[in-house]
N, C-alpha and C positions, 0 to 999 in steps of 0.2 A: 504494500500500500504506500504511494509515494504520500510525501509531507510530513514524516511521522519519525520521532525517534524513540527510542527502547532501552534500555541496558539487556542485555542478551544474558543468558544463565551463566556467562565465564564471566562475568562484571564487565565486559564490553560495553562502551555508549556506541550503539548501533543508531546511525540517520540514512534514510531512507531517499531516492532521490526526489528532487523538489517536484511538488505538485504545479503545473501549468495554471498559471492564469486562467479566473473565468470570467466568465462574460458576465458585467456587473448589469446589465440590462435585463439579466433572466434573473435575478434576485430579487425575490419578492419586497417591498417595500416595508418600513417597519410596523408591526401591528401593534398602535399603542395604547390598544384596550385592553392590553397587560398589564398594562402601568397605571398607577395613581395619577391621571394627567393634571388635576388641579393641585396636587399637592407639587408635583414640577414645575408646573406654572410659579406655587408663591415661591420654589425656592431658586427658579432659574431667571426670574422676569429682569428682574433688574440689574442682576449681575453682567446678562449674555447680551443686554442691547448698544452694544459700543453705535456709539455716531448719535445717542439720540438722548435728550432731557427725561427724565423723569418727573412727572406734575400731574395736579388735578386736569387738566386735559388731558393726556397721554400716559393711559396704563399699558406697560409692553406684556403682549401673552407671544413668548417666544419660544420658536422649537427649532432644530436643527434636522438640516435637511442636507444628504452627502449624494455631493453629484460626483465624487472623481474618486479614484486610490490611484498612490504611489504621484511621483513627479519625473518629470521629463529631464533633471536634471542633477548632479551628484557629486554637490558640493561636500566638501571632506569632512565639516563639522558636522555633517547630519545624517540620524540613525530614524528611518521609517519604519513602518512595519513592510509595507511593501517594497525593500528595499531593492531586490533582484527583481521584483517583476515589471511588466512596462507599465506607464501611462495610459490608464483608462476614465473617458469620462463619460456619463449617464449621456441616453439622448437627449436633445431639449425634450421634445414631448411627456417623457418621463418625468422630468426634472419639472415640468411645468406641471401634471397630475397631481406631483406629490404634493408641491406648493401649497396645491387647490382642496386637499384633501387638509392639511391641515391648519387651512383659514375656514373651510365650510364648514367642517368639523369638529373642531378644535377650538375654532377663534382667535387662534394666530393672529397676530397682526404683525408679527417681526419673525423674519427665519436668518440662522446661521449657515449661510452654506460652509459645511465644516467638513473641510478637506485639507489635507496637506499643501494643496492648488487646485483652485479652482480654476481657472481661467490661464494657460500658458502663453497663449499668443492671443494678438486685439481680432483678428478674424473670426477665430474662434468662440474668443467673449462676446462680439458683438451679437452673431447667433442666438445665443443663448438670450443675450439682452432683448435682443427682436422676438424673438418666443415668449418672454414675459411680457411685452407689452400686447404682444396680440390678447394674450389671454384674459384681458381686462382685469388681473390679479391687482388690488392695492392693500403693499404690503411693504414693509422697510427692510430692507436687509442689506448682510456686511458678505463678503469675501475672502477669502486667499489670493492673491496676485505675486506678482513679482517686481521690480524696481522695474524693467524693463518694458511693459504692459504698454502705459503708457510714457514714460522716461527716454523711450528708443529710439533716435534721431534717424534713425533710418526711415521712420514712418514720415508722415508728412507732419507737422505740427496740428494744421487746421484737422484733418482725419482723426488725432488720438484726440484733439478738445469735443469732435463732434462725438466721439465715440463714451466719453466720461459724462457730457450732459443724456446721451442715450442711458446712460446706469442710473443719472441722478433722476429721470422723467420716470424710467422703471422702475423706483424706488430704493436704489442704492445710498445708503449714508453713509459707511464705513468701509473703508477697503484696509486688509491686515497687509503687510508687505515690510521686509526687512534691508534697510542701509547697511547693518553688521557694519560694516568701517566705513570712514571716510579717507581711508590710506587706499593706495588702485594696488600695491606691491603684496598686500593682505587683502585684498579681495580679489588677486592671482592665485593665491596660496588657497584662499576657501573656494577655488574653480567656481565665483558666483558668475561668469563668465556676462560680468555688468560692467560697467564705468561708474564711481562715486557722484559723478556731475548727474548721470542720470536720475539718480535720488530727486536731485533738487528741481527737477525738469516734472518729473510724478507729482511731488508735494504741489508744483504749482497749479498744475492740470486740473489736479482733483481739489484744490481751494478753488478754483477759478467756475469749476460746476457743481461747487457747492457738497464737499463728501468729505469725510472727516479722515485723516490719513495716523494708521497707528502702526507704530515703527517696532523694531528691535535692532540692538547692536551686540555683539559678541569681543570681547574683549580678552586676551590672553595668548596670542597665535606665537610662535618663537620668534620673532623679530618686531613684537609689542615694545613700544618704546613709549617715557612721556611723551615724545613729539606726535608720535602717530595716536596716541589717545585723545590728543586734543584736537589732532586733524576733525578725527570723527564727532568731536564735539564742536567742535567748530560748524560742521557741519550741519548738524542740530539746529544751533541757535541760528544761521542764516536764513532759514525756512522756519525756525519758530516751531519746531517738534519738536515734543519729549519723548525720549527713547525708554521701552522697555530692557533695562541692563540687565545684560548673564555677563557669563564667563564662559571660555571655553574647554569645555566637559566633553574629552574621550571617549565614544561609545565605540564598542567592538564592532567591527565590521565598517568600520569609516575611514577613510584614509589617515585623520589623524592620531590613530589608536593603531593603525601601522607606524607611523611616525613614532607615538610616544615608544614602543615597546623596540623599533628599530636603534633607539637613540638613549638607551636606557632610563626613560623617565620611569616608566613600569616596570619593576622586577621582578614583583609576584603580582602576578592576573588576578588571583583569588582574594588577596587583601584589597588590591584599587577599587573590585566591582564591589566590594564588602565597603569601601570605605566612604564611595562616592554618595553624594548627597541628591542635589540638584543643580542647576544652569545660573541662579542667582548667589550659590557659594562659590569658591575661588578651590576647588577637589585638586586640578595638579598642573603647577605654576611651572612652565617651560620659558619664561621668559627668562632676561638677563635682569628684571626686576623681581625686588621681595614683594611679599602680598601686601603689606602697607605700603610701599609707594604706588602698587596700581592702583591699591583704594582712597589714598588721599588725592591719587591726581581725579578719579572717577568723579568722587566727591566734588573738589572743584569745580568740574564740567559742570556735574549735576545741580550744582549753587547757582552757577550764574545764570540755565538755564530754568532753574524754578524761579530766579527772580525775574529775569525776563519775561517770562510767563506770566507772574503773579499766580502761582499756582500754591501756593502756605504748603507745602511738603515740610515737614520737621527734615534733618540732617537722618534722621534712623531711616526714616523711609523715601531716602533717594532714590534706593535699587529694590526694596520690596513695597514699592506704592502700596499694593492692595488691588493694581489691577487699572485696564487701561482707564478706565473711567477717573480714576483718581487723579490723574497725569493728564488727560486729554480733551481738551474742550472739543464739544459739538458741534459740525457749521450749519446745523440748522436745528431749529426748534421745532419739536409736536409731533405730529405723523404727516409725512409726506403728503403730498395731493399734485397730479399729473391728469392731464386730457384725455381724456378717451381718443382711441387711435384709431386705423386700419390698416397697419402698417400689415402688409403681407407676410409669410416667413415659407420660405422653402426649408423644410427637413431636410436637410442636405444629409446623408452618409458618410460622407467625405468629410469629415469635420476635422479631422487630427494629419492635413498633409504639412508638414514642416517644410511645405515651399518658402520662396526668395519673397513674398509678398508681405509678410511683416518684418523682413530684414535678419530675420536667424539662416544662419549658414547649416 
């Protein structure tokens, strides 16, 4: 039976080989009359609604809706679960059902599309965008993206702005998407296979149509210096984000967990995976810095940026906010509201060809 490991009778750990990819379209969709769904509702409403206020007008009933596994792409800091398999994403029609099932049903008014990525290229997103708006669905929702979506100077400018007020008219307020540095020499090293400039091309795009942009940065790569910690903050405050901060944490099977055990930062496997914590501790410092100068310089950043902000962050909660809401203003208030449309959609098949038309090689 492939997918499956065993310890065999002589104490062997026996793995079995890998089970194929299936097709995530024939996967029934989730049936959440198993679940307490109002008791989901009071404990996920307000947590899960990045991009939107909380007020006596606007109670969010949010649920999460997964159009994709795995990612197109295999940057060395990051451990999926679909690690070896490819890039699959739901069809729109699918993806729009489900939507529909639970706002009729449910009373949804806010969905997570919660995927590792949602949207890899702007042709693709667009689809998908054009599919919600046919379906007269009004409902607010955030995403997974990449810097590159809208950032990619390969596209046309006026195309990626037309295409971000297409998300913001569909109901888009939040798109998740990560900077990780503003050094280009460390984000060669994490194959984000992006330009840092990009960042700030995205930030502008999605302020300019009104959608709330929530970052991440990863800090710790072996040629982490203060210079380049500030790059990345620097970075930040030109665009007026605040970053969600980690650190860079080794997971097995990533390139930098080759790295760490090539270069002896790892000497026993069994104590690191014992020892490691999460993405916001500092687990195993390969830089030519100690942990107090990464964190006093992080600090800094994190100071001039909550003042800038006016964000009231205490100093303890620079890097454990509490969560993006804590850190990140909203660019719009209440629930969404968008024109009834007729915009056409061809279900296209062809959705995932990595042609020259959004500029990826």
């Amino acid at each position: 039976m492939p997918g499956i490991a065993y310890r065999a009778g002589d104490g062997r750990v026996v793995r079995t080989a890998r089970r194929p990819a299936v097709d995530i379209d024939g996967i029934p969709r989730p049936d959440w009359t198993l679940f307490d769904v109002d008791q989901y509702f009071e404990i996920t409403d307000a947590p899960s609604a990045f991009g939107v206020e909380e007020g006596e007008n606007a109670t969010w009933r949010t649920m999460p809706v997964s159009t994709a596994r795995g990612c197109v792409f295999s940057c060395t800091f990051c451990h999926i679960v679909y690690q070896h398999d490819p890039y699959r994403h739901r069809k729109t029609e699918a993806i729009v059902e489900e939507v529909g099932v639970a706002i009729d049903t449910y009373g949804a008014n806010y969905v997570n599309f919660w995927d590792d990525l949602t949207f890899y290229k702007l042709s693709q997103a667009e689809k998908v965008v054009d599919g919600l708006l046919a379906s007269g669905h009004q409902f607010a929702w955030s995403a997974a993206v990449r810097t590159d979506l809208f950032g990619n100077p390969k596209i046309p400018y006026e195309k990626r702005l037309e295409v971000a007020h297409k998300f913001k008219q569909a109901g888009c307020v939040a798109l998740g998407y990560s900077l990780e540095s503003g050094n280009q020499q460390i984000l060669e090293l994490m194959n984000k296979r992006i330009r840092a400039d990009w960042f700030a091309e995205q930030v502008a795009i999605l302020r300019e149509a009104g959608i709330t942009s929530n970052t991440s940065v990863v800090f710790g790569y072996p040629i982490e210096t203060r210079d380049t910690i500030r790059e990345t903050f620097a970075m930040c405050e030109s665009v007026g984000v605040y970053p969600s901060v980690g650190f860079l944490l080794p997971l097995p099977d990533t390139g930098m967990y080759t790295y760490a055990l090539e270069n002896g930062h790892i000497r026993d496997e069994n104590a690191f995976l014992d020892s490691i914590t999460e993405r916001q501790d500092i687990c195993l410092n390969m830089t030519q810095m100690q942990d107090q100068e990464i964190l006093d310089e992080i600090t800094r950043g994190c100071g001039r940026l909550n003042e800038q902000l006016g964000l009231g962050l205490s100093e303890e909660s620079y890097v454990r906010t509490g969560g993006y809401r804590k850190h990140t203003k909203p660019r719009n208030e209440g629930r969404p509201e968008r024109n009834e449309n007729d915009v056409s959609f061809n279900y296209s098949n062809q959705m995932f060809d990595m042609g020259p038309e959004d500029g990826r090689e």
